[in-house]
N, C-alpha and C positions, 0 to 999 in steps of 0.2 A: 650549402644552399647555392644554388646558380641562379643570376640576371638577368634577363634582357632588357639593356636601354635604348630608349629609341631619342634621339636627339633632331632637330629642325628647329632651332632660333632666328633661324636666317636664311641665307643661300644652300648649304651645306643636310643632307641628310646622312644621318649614320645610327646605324646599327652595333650592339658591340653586347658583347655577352661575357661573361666575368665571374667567377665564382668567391665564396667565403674564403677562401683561402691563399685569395689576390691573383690566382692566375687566367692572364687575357685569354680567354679560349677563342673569339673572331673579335675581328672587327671589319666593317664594312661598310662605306661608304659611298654616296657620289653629290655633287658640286653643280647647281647650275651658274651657268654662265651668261648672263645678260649680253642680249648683239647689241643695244645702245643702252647708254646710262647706267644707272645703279642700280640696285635690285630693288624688285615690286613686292610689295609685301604678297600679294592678292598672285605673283606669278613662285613667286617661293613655294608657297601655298600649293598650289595646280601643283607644283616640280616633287614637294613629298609626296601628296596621293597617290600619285605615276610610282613613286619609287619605292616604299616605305612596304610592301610586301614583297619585291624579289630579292630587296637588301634582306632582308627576315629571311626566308629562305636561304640566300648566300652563306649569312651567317650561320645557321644551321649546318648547312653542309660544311665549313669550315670548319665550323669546332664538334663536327663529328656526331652532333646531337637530335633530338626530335624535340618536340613541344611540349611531351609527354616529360622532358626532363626539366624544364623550366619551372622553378620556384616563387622569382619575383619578378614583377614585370616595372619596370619605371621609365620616368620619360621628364623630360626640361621642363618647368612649368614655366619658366623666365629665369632670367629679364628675354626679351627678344621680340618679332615683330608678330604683333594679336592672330593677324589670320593662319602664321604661319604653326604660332604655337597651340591654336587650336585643332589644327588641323592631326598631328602628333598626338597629341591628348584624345582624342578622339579614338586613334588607332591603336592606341596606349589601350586605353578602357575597352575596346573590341576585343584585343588579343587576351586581355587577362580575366575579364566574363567567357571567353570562349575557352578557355585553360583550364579555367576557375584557380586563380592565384591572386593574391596580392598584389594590389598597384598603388604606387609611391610616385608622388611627384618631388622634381629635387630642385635646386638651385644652379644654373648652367655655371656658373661665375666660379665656384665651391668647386663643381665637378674639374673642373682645370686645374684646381690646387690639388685636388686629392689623387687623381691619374698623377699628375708631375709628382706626388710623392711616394706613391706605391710603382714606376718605372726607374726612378733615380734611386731612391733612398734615401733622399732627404727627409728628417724628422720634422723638425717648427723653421721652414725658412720664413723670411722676407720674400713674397712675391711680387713679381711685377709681371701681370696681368696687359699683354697688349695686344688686341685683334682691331677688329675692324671696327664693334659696334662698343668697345667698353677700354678702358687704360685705367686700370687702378693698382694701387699699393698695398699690398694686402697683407694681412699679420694677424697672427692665431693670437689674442690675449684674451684669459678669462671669461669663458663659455661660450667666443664668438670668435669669427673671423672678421674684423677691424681692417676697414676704409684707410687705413693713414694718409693716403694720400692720392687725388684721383685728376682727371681732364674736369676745367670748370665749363668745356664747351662740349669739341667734339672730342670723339675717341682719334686713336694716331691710324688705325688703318682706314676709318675715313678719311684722315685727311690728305693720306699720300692718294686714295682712290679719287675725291675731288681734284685733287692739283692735277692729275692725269688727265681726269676726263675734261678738266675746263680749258687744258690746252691742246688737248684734240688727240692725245694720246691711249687713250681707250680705258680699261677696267677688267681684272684688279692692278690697278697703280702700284701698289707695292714692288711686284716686282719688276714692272716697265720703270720707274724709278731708278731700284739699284742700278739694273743694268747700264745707264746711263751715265749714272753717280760713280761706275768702277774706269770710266775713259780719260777721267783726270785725276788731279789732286787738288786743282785750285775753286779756294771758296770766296763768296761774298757774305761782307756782314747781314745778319735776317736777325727780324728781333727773337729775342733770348727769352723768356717769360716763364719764371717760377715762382708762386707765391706759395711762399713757406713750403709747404709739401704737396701744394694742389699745381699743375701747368693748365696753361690755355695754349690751344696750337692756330684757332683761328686769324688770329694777327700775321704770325707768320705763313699762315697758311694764303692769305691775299700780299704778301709781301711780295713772295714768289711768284706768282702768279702775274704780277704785278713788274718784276724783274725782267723776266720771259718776255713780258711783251713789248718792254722798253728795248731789246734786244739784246740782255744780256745772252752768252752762249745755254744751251740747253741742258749739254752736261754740267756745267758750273752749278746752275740751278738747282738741276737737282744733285749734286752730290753737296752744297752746302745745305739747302732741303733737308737733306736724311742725317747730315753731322751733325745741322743746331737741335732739331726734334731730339733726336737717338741721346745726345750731350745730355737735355733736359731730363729726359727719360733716367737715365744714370744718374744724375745729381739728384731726382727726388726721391730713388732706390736708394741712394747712398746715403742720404738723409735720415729715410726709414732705419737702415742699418745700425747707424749711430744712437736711434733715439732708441729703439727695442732692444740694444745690447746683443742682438741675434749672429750666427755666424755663418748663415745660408743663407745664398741669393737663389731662388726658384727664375727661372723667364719657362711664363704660357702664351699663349692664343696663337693668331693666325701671323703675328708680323715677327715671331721668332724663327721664319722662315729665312730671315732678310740678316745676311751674312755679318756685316757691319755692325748691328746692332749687337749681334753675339757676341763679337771681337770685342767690342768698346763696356759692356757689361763684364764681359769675364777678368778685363783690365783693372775696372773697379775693384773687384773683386780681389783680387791678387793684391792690391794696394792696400787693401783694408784686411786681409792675412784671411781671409774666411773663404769658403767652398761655394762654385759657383756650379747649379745643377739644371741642364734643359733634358725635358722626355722627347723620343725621338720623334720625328715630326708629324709622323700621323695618330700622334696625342698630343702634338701641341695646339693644331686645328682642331676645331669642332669635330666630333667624333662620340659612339654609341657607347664606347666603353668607360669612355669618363660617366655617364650619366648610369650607366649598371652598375660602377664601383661605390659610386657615393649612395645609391641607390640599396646595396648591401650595408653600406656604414650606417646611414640613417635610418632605417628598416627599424619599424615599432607599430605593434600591430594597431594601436590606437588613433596611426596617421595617415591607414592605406583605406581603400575603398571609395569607389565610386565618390561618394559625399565629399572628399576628400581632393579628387582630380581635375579638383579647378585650374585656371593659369594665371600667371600675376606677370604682363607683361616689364611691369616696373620691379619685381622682383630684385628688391638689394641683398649684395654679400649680407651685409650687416644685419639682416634681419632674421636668421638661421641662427636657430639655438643649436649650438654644435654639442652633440650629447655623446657623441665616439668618443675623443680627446676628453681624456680625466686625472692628467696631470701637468703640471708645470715643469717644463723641461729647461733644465738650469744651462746656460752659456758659460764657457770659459774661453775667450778670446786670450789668445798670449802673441803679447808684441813685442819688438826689439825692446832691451833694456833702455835704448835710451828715448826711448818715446813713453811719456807717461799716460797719456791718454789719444786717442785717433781720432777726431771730430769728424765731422761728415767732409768738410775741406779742407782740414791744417791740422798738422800734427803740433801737441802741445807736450812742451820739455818744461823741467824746472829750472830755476837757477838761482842767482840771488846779485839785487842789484843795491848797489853801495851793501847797507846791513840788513835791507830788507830782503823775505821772500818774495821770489817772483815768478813769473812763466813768461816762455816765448813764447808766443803764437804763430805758426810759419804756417801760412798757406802754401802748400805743395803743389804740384805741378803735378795737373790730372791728363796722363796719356789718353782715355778716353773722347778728348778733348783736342780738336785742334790748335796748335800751337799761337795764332793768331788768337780767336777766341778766349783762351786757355790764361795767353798773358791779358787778355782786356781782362778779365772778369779778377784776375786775382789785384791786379792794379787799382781798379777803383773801387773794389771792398774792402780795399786792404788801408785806401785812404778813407773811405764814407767811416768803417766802423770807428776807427781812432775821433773820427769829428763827434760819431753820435757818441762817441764813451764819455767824452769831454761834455759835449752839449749840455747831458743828461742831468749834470751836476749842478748845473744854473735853475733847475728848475726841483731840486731836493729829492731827485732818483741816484738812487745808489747803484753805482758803476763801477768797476775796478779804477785804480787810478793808473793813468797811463806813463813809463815812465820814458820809453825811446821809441820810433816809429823807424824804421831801416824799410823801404818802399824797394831797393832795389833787391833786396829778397823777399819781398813780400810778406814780411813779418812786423809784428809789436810786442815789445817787452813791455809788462803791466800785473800789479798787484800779483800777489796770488791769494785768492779768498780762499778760509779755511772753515765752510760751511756744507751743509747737505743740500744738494738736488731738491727742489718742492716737491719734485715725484717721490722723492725716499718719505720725505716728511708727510706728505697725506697717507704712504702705505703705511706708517711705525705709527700715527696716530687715528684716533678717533672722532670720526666724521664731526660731531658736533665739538668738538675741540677744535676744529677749524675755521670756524665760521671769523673771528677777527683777523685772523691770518689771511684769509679770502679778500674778505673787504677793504684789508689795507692793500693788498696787491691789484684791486682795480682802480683803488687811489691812486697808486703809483702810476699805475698804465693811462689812466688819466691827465696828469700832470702831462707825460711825456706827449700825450698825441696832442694836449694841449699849446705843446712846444713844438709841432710841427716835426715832431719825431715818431717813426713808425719803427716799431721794433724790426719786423720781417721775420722771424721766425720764433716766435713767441709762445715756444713748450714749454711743460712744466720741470723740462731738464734744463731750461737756460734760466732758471730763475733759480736761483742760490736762497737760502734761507740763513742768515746770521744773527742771532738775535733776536728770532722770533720776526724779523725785519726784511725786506726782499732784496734780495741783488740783482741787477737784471746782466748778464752777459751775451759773447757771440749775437755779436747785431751783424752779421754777415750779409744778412739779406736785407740791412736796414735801409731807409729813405729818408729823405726829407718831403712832408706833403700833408697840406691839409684838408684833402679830399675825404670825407665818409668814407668812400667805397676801398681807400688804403687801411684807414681806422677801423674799420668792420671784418675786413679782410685779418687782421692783426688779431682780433678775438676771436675769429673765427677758428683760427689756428690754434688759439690756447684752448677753448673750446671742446677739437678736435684732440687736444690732447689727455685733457680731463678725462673724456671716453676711454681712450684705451687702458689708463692707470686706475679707475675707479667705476668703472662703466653704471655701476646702480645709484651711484651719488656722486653721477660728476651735474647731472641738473642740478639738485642743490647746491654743490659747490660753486657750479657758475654763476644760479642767481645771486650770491654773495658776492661775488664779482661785480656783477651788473650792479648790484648795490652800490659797493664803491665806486665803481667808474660813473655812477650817476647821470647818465645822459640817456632820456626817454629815442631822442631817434636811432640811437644807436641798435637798439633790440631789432627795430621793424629791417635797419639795415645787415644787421646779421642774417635774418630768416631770408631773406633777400636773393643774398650771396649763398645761403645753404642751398637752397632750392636750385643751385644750377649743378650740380653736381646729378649727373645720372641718375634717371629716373627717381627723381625728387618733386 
């Protein structure tokens, strides 16, 4: 069976044609360029109908074919800008009434994971998803493609396009950025913003901006610009990494064009012993062939046809029942003998302190990361979590007990708990066998923000199970704070975790949750904070 997908979520039109048998036979695009400001929905729009039948033709002649060989015809239904992906769908349903073939609308978001895996070879990675209009953390678990982790504002290639254009330097800012960013090596401090595994880049995004006009130098700007975002980007990849047990890093969209960010990805990657895979560039942009690949994968004659070729500008990964993938593909990570386990920041060894067992906890020196940076961030989690391990205790949360703090390696020797992951214990049990287990664990979570204690990364892999009883460890990303929007934030994330381990009964497990942590504003402040995540 042969493809054609026709892609326009945005600036970018393209064509691309693909066969069952995964090979790219064209691809074909072109790119408008805005002379001021950002793209117009309404001018993207105009720029496909102009293009969207000589790219058709191009591609034809490139892959040697007529119209008469086309099989399936498919096209982006979203996420992306309404007029533009009407306009696509439109030409979509022209060309394959005029064929008479089958039309499929896909998922633009899916289509990047699935090209970046049929050009690389990568089987189930960890994606990180970064273009202009979208930055999310993407992961194949149990009949979907899983959010773990995404921007609570804008996307990363809006935000280098904004910093550009509001200081007079034009659009696309991406790459007027790097180039600026390669004339030095010296940074200034820009806020750092990760919560659990979601970033926000707007703070830093007027921080900078803000910098520049106080007159800090320009290169400086932006090359600490593109180190703090790009850092961020990698710590919530690397986060993903650790939680999913996976041992492929993917990097898609448009800002995998931008050199540094490669560099500092692939360094994680190395660090944490697993494979790091990018498709070549004219599939890591928007492009027709990603939408004709996934467009042959999802193909079910029950979901094409006219009736069927609506658009969903808000179109989430998450919302594609992924019916290709029909097994679970097992990891074996293998690390030096003397590292027992690789967290997302510190490698953990055992040991044994007086007669007790124990573990070190050594936060490692992330090259990814500049060195300035690199030493702040391991310096004061390496003192906050020792405070919150101890805190947690006065309030009848169970914590490892801490038993040396050595700050000048950025490590702490502490308990070693001899319990399962809550992630293992909800998979090896049954659902309604957990409901007191739930409710005592948002007692616990209760008590803690009661104390002005925020976990910060509050998955179902940091919660130990001993006794039927919870253990809360890795406060890495924890605070002090007794703001709602920190505390909301905090479940949001376990939440978020629930999905991916039990995706049809993490509702009921949460409301269990919600049960024990017992605070009515908290719900309304959850939905809150959900809703800012893309197209929510």
């Amino acid at each position: 069976m042969i493809c054609l997908g026709i892609e326009g979520t945005a600036e970018k039109t393209g064509i691309g044609i693909v066969d069952s048998d995964g090979n790219i036979l064209a691809t074909c695009g072109d790119q408008l360029y805005p002379e001021v400001g950002g793209i117009h929905p309404r001018e993207a729009a105009n720029f496909h109908a102009e293009h969207i039948v000589p790219l058709i033709n191009d591609a034809l002649e490139e892959s040697s074919l007529t119209l008469n060989d086309i099989d399936l015809v498919s096209f982006a239904k979203g996420p992306g800008l309404g007029p533009a992906l009407r306009t696509i769908a439109t030409a979509a349903r022209s060309l394959s009434q005029n064929i008479n073939v089958p039309l499929i609308g896909v998922n633009h978001c899916i289509g990047h994971v699935e090209i970046g895996k049929l050009t690389t070879g990568a089987t189930d990675p960890v994606t990180l998803y970064a273009s202009g209009g979208n930055t999310q953390i993407i992961s194949y678990e149990t009949g979907r493609y899983r959010i773990i982790g995404e921007t609570l504002d804008i996307a990363i290639g809006n935000c280098l396009d904004q910093f550009s254009r509001d200081i007079g330097l034009g659009h696309p800012g991406g790459p007027i950025v790097e180039k600026h960013a390669q004339n030095t090596d010296e940074t200034i401090e820009l806020p750092y913003i990760v919560k659990g595994m979601d970033l926000s880049f707007s703070g830093i995004l007027t921080s900078a901006i803000n910098k520049y006009k106080q007159g800090v130098d320009l290169d400086i700007v932006c090359n600490s610009f593109q180190e703090t975002c790009f850092a961020m980007l990698c710590e919530v990849t690397e986060r993903a990494l650790s939680y999913t047990g996976k041992t492929e890093v993917l990097l898609c969209g448009g800002v995998a064009a931008n050199k540094k960010l490669r560099q500092m990805l692939k360094q994680m990657c190395d660090e944490h012993y697993v494979d790091f895979y990018m498709p070549p560039m004219k599939y890591c942009g928007d492009n027709g062939s990603m939408i004709a690949r996934l467009g042959l994968l999802s193909y079910d004659k029950g979901l094409t046809g006219i009736e069927n070729s609506y658009i969903n500008p808000k179109y989430r990964t998450d919302q594609v029942e992924v019916t290709w993938i029909d097994k679970k593909i097992e990891h074996n990570l293998e690390l030096p003998d003397n590292i027992a386990y690789k967290g997302a920041e510190a490698d953990i060894t055992e040991t044994v302190y007086g007669d007790e067992e124990a573990i070190i906890k050594k936060r490692v020196s992330k090259n990814y990361r500049t060195k300035n940076l690199d030493d702040k961030l391991r310096m004061e989690r390496t003192k906050e979590e020792a405070k919150l391990l101890h805190d947690c205790k006065k309030y009848d949360v169970r914590t490892p007990f801490i038993y040396s703090v050595d700050l000048a390696n950025y490590s702490i020797i502490m308990q070693k708990i001899n319990a399962i992951q809550l992630q293992e214990k909800i998979e090896k049990t049954s659902t309604d066998n957990l409901r007191e287990l739930l409710v005592n664990t948002g007692m616990m979570v209760r008590r803690m923000h009661d104390g002005e204690i925020i976990h910060g990364d509050l998955t179902t892999a940091n919660i130990l199970i001993s006794d039927d009883n919870p253990v809360f460890i890795d406060f890495g990303l924890g605070k002090y704070s007794n703001l709602l929007e920190d505390k909301g934030t905090d479940l949001l994330v376990f939440k978020k975790s629930l999905t991916t381990v039990i995706p049809d009964d993490c509702d009921k497990l949460f409301n269990w949750f919600i049960k024990g942590y017992d605070d009515t504003k908290i719900t309304e402040k959850i939905e809150e904070i959900e809703k800012r995540g893309r197209y929510l």
